[in-house]
TORLUMKE-261801 format. One record per residue (C-alpha): chain; x, y, z negated. Coordinates in Angstrom, 3 decimals, decimal comma, always signed. Last residue first. Layout:
! TORLUMKE-261801
<node 'A' <X Y Z>>
...
! end
This chain:
! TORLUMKE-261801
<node 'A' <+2,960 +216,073 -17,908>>
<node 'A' <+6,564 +216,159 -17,569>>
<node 'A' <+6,751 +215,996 -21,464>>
<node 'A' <+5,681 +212,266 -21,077>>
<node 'A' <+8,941 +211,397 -18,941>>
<node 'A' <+9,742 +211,506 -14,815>>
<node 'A' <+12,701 +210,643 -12,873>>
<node 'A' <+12,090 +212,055 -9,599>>
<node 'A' <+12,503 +210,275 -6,298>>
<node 'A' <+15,396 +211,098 -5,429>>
<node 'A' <+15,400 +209,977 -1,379>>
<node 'A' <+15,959 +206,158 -1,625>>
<node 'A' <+16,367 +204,812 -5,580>>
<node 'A' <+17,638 +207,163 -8,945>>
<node 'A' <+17,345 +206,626 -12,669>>
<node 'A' <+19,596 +209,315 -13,943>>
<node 'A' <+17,204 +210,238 -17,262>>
<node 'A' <+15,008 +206,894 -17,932>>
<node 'A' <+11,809 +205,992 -16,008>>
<node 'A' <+8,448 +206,406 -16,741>>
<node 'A' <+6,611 +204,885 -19,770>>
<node 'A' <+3,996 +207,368 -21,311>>
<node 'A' <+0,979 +205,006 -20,085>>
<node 'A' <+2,090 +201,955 -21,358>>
<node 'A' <+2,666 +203,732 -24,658>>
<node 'A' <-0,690 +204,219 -25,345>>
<node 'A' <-3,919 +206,377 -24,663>>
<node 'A' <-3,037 +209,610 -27,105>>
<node 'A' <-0,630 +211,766 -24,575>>
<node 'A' <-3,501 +212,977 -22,727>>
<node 'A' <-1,877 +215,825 -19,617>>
<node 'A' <-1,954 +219,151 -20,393>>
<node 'A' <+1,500 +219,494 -22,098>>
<node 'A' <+2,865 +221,096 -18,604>>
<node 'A' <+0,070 +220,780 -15,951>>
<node 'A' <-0,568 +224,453 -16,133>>
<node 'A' <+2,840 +225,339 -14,707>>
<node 'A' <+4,833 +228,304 -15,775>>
<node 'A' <+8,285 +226,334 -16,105>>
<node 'A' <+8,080 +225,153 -12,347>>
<node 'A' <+7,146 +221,722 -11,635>>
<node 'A' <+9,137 +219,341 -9,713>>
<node 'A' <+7,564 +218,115 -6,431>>
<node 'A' <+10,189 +219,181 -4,122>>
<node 'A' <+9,223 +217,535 -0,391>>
<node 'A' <+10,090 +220,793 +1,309>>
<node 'A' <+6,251 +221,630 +1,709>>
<node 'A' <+5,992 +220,895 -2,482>>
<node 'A' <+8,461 +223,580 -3,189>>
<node 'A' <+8,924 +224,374 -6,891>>
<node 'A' <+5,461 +223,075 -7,599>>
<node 'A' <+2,965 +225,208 -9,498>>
<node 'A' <+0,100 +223,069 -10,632>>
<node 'A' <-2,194 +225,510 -9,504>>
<node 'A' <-5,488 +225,261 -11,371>>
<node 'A' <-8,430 +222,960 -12,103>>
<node 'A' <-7,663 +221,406 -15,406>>
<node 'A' <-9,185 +218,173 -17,356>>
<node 'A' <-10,236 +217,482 -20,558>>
<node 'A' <-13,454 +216,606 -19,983>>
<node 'A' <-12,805 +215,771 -16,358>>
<node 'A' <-16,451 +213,919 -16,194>>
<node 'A' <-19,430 +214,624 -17,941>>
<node 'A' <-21,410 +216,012 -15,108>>
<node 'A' <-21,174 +219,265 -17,185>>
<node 'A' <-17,223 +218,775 -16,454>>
<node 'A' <-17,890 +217,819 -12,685>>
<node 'A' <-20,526 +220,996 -12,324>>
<node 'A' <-17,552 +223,431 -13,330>>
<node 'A' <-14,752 +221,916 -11,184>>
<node 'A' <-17,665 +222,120 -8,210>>
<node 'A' <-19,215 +218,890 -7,522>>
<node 'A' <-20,281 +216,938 -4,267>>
<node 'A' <-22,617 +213,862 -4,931>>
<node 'A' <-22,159 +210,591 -3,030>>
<node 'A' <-21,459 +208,285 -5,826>>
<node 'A' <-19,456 +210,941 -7,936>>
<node 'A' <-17,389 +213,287 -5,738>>
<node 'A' <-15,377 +215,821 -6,855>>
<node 'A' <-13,239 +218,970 -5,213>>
<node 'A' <-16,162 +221,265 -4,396>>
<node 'A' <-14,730 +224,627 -4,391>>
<node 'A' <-12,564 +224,744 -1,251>>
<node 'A' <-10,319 +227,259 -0,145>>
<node 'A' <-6,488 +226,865 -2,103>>
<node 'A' <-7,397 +223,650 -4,002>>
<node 'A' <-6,907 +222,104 -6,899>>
<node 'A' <-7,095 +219,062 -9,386>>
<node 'A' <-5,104 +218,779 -12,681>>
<node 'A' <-6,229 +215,632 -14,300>>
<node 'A' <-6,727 +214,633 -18,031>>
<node 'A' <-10,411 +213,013 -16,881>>
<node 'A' <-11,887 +210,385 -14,922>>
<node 'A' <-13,883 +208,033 -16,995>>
<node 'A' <-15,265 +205,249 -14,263>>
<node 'A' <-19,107 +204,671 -14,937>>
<node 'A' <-20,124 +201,233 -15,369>>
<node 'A' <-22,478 +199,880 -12,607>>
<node 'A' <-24,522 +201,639 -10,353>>
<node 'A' <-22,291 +201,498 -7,867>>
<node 'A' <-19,637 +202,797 -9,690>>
<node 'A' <-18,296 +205,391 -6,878>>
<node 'A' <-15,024 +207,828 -7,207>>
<node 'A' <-14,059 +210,696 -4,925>>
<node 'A' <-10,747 +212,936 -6,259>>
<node 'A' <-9,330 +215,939 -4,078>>
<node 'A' <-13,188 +214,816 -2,305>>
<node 'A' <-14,165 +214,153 +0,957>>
<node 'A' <-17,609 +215,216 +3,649>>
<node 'A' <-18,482 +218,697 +2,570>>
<node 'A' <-15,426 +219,421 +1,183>>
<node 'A' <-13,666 +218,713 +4,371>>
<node 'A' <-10,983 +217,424 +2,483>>
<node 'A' <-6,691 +218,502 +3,429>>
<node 'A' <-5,399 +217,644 -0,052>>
<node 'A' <-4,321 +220,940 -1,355>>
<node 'A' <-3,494 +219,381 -4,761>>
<node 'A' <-4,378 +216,108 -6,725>>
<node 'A' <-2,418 +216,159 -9,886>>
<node 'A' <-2,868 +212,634 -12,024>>
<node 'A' <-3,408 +212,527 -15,853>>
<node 'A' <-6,149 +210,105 -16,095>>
<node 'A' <-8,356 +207,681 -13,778>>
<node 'A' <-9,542 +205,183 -16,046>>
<node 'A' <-11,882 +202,661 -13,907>>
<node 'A' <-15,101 +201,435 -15,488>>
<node 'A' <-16,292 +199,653 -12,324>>
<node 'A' <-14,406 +200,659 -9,060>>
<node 'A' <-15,036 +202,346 -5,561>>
<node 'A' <-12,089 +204,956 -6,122>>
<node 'A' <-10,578 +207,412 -3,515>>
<node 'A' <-7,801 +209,979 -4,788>>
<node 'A' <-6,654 +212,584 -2,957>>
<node 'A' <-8,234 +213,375 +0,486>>
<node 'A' <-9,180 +211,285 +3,577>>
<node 'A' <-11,341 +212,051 +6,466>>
<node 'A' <-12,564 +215,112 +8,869>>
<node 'A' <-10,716 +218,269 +7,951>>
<node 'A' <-7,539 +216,077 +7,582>>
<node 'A' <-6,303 +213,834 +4,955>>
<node 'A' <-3,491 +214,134 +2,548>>
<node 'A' <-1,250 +217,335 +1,135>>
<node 'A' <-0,442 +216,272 -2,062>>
<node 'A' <-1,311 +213,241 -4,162>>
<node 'A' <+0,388 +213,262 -7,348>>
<node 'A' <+0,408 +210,353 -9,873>>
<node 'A' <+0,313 +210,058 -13,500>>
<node 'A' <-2,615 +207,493 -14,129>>
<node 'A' <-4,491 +205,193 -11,679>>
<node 'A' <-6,219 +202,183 -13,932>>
<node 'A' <-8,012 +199,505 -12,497>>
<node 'A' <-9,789 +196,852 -14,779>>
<node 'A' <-12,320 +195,960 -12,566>>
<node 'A' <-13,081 +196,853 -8,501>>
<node 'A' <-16,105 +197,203 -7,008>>
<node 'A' <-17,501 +193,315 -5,036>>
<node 'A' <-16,603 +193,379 -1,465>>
<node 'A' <-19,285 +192,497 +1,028>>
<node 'A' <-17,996 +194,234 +3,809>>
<node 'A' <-15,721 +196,894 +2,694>>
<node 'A' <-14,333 +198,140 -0,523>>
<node 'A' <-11,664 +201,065 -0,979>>
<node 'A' <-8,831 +201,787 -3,246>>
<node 'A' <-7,287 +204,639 -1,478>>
<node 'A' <-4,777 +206,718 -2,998>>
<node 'A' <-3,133 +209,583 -0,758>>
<node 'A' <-5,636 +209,310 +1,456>>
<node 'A' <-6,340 +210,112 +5,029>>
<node 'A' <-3,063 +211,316 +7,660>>
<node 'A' <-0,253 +210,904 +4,915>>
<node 'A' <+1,339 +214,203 +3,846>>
<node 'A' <+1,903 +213,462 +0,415>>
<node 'A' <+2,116 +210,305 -1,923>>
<node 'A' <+4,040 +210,353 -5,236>>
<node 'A' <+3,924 +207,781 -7,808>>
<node 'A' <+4,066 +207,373 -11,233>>
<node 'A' <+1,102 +204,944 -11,656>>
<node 'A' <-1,020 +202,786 -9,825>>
<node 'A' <-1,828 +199,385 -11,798>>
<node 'A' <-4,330 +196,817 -10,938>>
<node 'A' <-5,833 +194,438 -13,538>>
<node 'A' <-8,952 +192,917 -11,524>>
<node 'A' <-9,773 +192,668 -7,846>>
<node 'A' <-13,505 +192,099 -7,216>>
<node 'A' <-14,797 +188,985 -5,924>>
<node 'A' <-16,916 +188,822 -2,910>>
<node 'A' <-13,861 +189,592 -0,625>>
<node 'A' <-13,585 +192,585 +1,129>>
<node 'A' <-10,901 +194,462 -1,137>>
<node 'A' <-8,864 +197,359 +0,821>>
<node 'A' <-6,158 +198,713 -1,850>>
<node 'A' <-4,059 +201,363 +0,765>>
<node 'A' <-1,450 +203,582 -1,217>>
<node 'A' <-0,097 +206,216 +0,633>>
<node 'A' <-2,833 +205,612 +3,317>>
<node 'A' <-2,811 +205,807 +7,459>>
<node 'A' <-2,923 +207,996 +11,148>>
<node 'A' <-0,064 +209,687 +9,951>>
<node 'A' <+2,162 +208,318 +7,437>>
<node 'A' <+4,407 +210,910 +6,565>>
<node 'A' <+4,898 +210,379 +3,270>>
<node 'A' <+5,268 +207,783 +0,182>>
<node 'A' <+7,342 +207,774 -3,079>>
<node 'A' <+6,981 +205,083 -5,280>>
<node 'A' <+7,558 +205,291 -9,255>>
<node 'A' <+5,083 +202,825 -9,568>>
<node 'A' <+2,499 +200,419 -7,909>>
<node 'A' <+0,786 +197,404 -10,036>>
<node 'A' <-0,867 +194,402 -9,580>>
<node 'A' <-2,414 +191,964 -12,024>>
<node 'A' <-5,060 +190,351 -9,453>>
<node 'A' <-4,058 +190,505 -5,630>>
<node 'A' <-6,121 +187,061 -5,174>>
<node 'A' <-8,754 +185,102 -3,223>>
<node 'A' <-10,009 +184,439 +0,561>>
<node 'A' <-13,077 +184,442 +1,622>>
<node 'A' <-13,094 +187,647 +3,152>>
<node 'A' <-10,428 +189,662 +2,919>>
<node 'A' <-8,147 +190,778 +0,731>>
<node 'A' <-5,449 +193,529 +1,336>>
<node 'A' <-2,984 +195,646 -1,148>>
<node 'A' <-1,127 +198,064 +1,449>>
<node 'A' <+1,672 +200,346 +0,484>>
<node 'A' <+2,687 +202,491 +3,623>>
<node 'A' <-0,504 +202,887 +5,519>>
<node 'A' <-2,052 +201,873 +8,795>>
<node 'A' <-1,024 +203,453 +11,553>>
<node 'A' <+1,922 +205,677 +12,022>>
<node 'A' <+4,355 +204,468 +9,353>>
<node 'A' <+6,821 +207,541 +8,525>>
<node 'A' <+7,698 +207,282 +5,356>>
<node 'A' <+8,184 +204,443 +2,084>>
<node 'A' <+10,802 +205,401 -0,205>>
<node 'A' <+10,722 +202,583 -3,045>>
<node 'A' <+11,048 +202,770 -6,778>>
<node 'A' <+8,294 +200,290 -7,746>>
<node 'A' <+5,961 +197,450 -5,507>>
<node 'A' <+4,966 +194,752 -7,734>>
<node 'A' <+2,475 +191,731 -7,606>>
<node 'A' <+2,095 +189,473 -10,366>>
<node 'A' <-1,270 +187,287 -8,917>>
<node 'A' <-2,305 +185,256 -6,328>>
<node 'A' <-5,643 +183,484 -6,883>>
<node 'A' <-6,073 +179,401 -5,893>>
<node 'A' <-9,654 +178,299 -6,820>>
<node 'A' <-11,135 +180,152 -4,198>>
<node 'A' <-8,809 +177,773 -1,713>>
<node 'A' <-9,138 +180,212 +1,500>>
<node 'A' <-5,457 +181,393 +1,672>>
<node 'A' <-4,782 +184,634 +3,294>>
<node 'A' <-3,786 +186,452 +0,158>>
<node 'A' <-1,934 +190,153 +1,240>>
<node 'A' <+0,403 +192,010 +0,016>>
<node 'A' <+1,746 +194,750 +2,633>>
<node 'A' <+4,901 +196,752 +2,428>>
<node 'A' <+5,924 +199,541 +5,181>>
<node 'A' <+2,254 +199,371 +6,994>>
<node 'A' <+1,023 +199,057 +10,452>>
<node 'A' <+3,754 +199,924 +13,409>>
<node 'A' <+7,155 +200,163 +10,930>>
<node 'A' <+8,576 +203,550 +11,058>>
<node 'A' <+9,862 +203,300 +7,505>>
<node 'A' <+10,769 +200,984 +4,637>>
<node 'A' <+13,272 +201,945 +1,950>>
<node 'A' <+13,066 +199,395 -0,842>>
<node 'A' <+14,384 +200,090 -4,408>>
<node 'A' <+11,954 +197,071 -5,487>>
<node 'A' <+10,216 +194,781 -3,912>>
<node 'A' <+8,401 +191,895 -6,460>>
<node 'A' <+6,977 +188,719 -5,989>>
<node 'A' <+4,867 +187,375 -8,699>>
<node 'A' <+2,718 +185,108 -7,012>>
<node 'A' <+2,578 +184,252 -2,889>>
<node 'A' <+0,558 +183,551 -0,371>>
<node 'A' <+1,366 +187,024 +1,707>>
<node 'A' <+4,298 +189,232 +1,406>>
<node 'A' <+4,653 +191,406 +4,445>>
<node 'A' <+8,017 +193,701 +4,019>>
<node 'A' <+7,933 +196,204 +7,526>>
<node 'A' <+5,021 +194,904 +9,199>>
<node 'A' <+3,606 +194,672 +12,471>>
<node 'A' <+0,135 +195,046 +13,443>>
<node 'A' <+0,464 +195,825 +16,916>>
<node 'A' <-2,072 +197,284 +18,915>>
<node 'A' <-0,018 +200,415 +20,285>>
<node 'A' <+4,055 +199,982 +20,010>>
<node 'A' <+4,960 +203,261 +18,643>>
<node 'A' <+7,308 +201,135 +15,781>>
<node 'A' <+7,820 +197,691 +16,836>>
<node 'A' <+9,547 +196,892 +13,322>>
<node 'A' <+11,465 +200,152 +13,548>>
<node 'A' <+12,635 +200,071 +9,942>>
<node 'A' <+13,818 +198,043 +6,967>>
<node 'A' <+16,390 +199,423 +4,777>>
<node 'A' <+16,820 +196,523 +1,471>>
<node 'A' <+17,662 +197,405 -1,969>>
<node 'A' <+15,647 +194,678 -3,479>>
<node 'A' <+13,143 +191,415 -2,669>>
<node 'A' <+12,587 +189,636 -5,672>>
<node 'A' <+10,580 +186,249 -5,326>>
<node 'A' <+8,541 +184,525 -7,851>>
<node 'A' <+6,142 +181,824 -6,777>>
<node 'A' <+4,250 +179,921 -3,645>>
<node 'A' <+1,026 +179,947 -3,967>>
<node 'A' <-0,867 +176,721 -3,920>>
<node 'A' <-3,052 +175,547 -1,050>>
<node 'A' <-0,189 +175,197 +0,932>>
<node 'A' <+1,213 +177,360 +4,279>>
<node 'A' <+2,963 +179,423 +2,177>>
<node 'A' <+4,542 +182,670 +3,620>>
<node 'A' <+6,880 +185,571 +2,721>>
<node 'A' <+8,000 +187,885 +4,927>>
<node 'A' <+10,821 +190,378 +5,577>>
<node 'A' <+11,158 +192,356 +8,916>>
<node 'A' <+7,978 +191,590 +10,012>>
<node 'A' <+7,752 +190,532 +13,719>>
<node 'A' <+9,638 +191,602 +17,279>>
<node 'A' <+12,111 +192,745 +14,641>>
<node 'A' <+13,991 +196,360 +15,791>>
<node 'A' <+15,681 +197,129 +12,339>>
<node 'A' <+16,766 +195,672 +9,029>>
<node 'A' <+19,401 +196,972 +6,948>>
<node 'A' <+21,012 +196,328 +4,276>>
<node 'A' <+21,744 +198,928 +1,220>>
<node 'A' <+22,583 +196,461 -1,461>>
<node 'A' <+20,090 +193,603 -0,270>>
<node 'A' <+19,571 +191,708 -3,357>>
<node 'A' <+17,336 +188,570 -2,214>>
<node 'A' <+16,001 +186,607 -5,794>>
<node 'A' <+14,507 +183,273 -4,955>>
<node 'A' <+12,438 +181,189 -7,330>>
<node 'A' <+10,538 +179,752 -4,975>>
<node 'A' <+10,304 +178,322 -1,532>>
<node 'A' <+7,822 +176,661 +0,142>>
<node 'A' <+8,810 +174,139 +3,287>>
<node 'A' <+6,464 +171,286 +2,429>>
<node 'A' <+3,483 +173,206 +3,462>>
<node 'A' <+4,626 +173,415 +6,971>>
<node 'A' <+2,875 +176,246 +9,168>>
<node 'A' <+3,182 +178,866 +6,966>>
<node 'A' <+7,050 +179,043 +6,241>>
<node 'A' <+8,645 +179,464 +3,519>>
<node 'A' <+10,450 +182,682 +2,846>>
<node 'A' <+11,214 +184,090 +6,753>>
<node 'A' <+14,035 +186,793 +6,326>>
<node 'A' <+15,001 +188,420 +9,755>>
<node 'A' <+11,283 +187,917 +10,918>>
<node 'A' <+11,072 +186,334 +14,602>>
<node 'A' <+12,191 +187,382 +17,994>>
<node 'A' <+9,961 +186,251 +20,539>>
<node 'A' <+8,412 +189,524 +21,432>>
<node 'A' <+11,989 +190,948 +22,056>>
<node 'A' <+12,901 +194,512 +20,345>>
<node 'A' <+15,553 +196,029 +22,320>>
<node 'A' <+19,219 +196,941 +21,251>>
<node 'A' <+21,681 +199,393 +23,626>>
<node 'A' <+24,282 +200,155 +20,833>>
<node 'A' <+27,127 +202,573 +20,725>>
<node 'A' <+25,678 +204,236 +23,644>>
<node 'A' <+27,796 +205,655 +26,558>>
<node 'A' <+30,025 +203,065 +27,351>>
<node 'A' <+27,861 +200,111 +27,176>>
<node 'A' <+25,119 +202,159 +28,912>>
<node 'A' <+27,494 +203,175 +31,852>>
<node 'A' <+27,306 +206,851 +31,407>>
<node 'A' <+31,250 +207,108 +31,869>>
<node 'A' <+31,186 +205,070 +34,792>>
<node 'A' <+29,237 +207,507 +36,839>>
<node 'A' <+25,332 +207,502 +37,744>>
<node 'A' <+24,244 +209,760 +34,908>>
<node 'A' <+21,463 +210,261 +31,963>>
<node 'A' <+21,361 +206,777 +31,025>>
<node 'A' <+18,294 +205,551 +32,709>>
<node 'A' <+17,887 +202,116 +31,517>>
<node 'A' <+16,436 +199,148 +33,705>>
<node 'A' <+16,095 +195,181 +32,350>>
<node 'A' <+15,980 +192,407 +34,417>>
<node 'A' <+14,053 +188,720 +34,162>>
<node 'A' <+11,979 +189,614 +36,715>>
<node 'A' <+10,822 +193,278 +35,292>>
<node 'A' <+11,944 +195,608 +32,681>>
<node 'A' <+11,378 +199,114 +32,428>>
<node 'A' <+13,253 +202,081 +30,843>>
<node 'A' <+13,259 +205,804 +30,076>>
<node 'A' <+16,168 +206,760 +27,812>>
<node 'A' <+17,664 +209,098 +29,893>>
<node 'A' <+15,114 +210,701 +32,285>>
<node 'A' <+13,198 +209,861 +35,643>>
<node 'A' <+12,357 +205,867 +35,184>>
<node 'A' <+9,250 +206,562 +36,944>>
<node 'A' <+10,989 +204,877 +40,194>>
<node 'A' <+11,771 +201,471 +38,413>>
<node 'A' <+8,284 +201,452 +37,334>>
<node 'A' <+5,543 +201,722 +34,986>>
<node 'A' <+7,892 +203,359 +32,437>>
<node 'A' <+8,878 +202,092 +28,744>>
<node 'A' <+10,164 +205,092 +26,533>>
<node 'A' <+13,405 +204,467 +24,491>>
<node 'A' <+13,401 +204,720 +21,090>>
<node 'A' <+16,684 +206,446 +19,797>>
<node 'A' <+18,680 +204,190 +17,099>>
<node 'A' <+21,588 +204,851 +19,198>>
<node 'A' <+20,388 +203,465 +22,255>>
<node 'A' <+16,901 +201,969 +21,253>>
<node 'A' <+14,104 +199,363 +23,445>>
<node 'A' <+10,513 +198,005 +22,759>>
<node 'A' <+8,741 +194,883 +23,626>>
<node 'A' <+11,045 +193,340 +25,702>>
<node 'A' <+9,939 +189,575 +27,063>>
<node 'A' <+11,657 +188,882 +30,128>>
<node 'A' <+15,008 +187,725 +29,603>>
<node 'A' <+17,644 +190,490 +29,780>>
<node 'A' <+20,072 +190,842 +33,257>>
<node 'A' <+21,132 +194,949 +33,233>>
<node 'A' <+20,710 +197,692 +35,659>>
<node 'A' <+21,343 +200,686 +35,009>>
<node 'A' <+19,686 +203,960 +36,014>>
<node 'A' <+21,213 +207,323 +36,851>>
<node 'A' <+21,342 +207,600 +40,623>>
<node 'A' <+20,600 +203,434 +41,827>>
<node 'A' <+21,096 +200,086 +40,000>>
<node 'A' <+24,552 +200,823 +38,123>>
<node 'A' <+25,710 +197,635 +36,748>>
<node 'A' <+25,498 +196,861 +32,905>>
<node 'A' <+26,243 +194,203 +30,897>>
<node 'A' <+26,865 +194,363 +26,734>>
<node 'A' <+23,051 +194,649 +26,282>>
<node 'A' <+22,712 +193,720 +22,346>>
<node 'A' <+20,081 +191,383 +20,917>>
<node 'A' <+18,436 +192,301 +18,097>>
<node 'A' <+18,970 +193,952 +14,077>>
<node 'A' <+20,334 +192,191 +11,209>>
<node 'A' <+22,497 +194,958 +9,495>>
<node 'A' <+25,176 +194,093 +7,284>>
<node 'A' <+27,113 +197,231 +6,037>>
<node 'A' <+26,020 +196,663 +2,387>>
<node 'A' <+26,776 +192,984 +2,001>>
<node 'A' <+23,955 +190,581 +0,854>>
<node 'A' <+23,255 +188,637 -2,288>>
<node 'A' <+21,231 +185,950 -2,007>>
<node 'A' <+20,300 +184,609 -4,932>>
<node 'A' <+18,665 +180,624 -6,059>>
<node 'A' <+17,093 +181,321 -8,923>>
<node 'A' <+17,324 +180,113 -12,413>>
<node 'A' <+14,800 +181,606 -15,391>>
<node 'A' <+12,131 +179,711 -13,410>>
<node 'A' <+13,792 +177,339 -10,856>>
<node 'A' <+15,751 +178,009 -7,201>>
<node 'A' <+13,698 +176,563 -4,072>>
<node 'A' <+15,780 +175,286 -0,931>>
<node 'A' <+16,374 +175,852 +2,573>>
<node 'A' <+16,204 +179,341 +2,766>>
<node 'A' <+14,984 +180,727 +6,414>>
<node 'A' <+17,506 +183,317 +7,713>>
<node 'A' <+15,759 +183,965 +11,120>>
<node 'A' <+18,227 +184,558 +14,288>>
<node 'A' <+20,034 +186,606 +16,317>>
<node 'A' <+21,500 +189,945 +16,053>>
<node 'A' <+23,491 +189,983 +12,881>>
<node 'A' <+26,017 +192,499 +13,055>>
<node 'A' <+29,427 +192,697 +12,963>>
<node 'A' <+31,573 +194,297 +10,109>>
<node 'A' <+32,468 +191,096 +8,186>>
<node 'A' <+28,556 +190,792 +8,106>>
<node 'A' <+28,424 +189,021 +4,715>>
<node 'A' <+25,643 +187,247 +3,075>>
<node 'A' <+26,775 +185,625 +0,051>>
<node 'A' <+24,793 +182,938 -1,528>>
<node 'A' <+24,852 +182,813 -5,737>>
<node 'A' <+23,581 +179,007 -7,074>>
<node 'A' <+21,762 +179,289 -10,216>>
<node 'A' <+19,195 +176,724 -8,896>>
<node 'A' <+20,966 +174,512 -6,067>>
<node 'A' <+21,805 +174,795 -2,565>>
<node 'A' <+22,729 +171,530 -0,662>>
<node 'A' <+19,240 +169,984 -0,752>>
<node 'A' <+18,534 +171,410 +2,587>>
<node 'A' <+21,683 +172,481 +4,915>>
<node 'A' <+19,593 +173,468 +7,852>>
<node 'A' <+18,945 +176,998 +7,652>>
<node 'A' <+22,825 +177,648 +6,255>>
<node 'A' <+24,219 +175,876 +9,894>>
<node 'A' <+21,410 +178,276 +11,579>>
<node 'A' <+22,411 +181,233 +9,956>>
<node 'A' <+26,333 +180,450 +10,730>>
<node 'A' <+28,397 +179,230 +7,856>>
! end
């Protein structure tokens, strides 16, 4: 069936039921697959997809040589963004400024691509494998419920997406949304490649996997990059303060390259509720330059309680690797642990760093913060505030850096490794090189010599020894880890 034919067909899917999403080598360039009908606990309804399908935009199949090297091609107005061969193509002012190959502009209904030549065999559809642009009307590729009609939530739904990809969205690529007072409930989203979801494309706030009024939804084995705000956002938009969401889980996913925002990114705002009983692991994130690894931004009057960060890599972002911040009127978080993480290489001379707490009685154990990029005078390799209410413990953590000396911050104060442990804080804790085998290549391992090897508190429960088992793998290796490791 077509996606609009399978869209339609309410009460015709039933729990248990298996739906196969097949390309048959094509591609899926129109359309939003919106499922018609809710699966039941223990019983979902599963969509199980096809490796080579892609769901991507509308191709250019018409082209007519407007003048020298640029083509000429009928498009509806409306194009936000435009690749030939998954390069981006740069929008121009003008049909004159359209100068080299890949510049474009589109006006009245017609669309202009400079291909690099005037002669047949740089006719776009020639040249190019695929000419696709990004339309502002074009919708998520996987809408779950739907915002606007309470009636239409959907639970119970488990999409397996075996290596699919999703590219070039004019909105998220995957989104979940409830327009009822309730959450909706229990969704796994898995082994999907979602990318270029109006990537460069200034003031939008675009999202790769956006999962917002909804419970105990999971992504898992994701890989989610050059999206315009974050990779994977949770966020509670409903206004009901007796309705919480709760159960979120983001593990074994490659997120990179997401210029603004962040790449994980737990959000409340507010008057709005929810985000309780979260937790982040075995994630690797990078690259994101003007954003967060892992962003946790609470402006709600209630705090966030029960969240989880642990096992997880984040280097090279632009501020923090771990950020769990408060703004507005947002009450500290409670109950949040951060254990076994490394934060590498984050911030600049003027923001960000490792590890950024506002929290109550937070444990903060057994991470490696390293060469984070602080302005010691301003950011911390770990920075954690109470408030004035119960201390967090920090301690069990290898923190260093090359040039700077103070590498703490405790409710405003700079400290020295020295001053922190007379401070009462990093008890047990280690400031040396952890020794990386080759942390600017993305190699994170530790050498045989490192200081972090049996330093780490193996005494606070099996919860926090858990990692995953020998030959786990997801996008880009992230490395299988185990209590010895640390």
């Amino acid at each position: 069936m077509s996606i609009s034919t399978h869209n339609s067909t309410s009460d015709s899917f039933s729990p248990g039921d298996t739906i196969v999403v097949s390309s048959n080598g094509g591609v899926y360039r129109t359309g939003t697959i919106i499922p018609p009908d809710t699966g039941t606990s223990g019983n979902p309804i599963t969509y199980e997809f096809d490796s080579d399908v892609v769901m991507s935009c509308p191709l250019q199949t018409t082209w007519t040589n407007y003048s020298g090297n640029v083509w000429q091609s009928t498009q509806a107005t409306g194009v936000d963004d435009l690749h030939y061969d998954d390069v981006q193509g740069e929008e121009q002012v003008s049909i004159g400024a359209c100068t080299s190959e890949g510049d474009w502009y589109q006006t009245g209904g017609v669309l202009y691509l400079n291909s690099g030549g005037s002669t047949s065999e740089y006719d776009p559809d020639t040249r190019y494998t695929a000419v696709e642009v990004t339309l502002s009307n074009t919708n998520e590729a996987i809408l779950i419920g739907e915002c606007a009609i309470p009636s239409n939530i959907r639970d119970y739904l488990n999409f397996h997406g075996n290596g699919a990809e999703i590219k070039y969205r004019g909105a998220h690529g995957i989104k979940t949304c409830c327009g009822n007072t309730v959450p909706g409930t229990d969704i796994l989203i898995k082994g999907f490649v979602v990318h270029d979801i109006l990537y460069g494309i200034s003031g939008d706030i675009n999202t790769g996997i956006r999962v917002q009024d909804y419970s105990n939804v999971t992504v898992s084995e994701c890989e989610v990059y050059r999206c315009q705000w974050n990779a994977i956002s949770y966020w509670n938009g409903m206004n009901d303060t007796a309705n919480e969401t709760s159960g979120a889980i983001v593990e074994k996913c490659y997120v990179h390259d997401n210029p603004a925002h962040g790449s994980i990114d737990f959000q409340i705002q507010n008057g709005y509720r929810g985000l309780n009983n979260a937790t982040v692991r075995y994630c690797r994130s990078t690259g994101s330059t003007g954003g967060v690894g892992f962003y946790n931004n609470n402006s709600d009057t209630e705090s966030m309680h029960n969240v989880h960060i642990h096992h997880n890599l984040f280097y090279a972002t632009g501020q923090w690797g771990i950020n769990c911040f408060l703004a507005g009127d947002g009450e500290y978080f409670q109950d949040l642990e951060i254990y076994n993480n490394v934060c590498y290489g984050n911030g600049t001379t003027t923001t960000g760093g490792g590890i950024n707490v506002n929290a109550v009685g937070a444990k903060i154990y057994n991470n490696i913060c390293s060469e984070n990029n602080v302005n010691e005078n301003i950011q911390a390799e770990i920075r954690v505030t109470d408030g004035g209410g119960t201390p967090n413990d920090v301690d069990y953590n290898c923190v260093y850096h090359s040039t700077f000396t103070n590498l703490y911050a405790e409710d405003g104060t700079g400290y020295t490794h020295s001053a922190y442990q007379s401070f009462g804080q990093q008890e047990h804790g280690i400031n040396a090189d952890p020794k990386f085998v080759d942390p600017e290549n993305g190699n994170f391992e530790l050498q045989s010599d490192s200081p972090c090897i049996g330093a780490a508190d193996d005494q606070i429960g099996a919860a926090w020894e858990d990692a995953l088992l020998p030959g786990s793998t997801w996008p880009f290796n992230v490395n299988t880890a185990s209590q010895e490791d640390y």
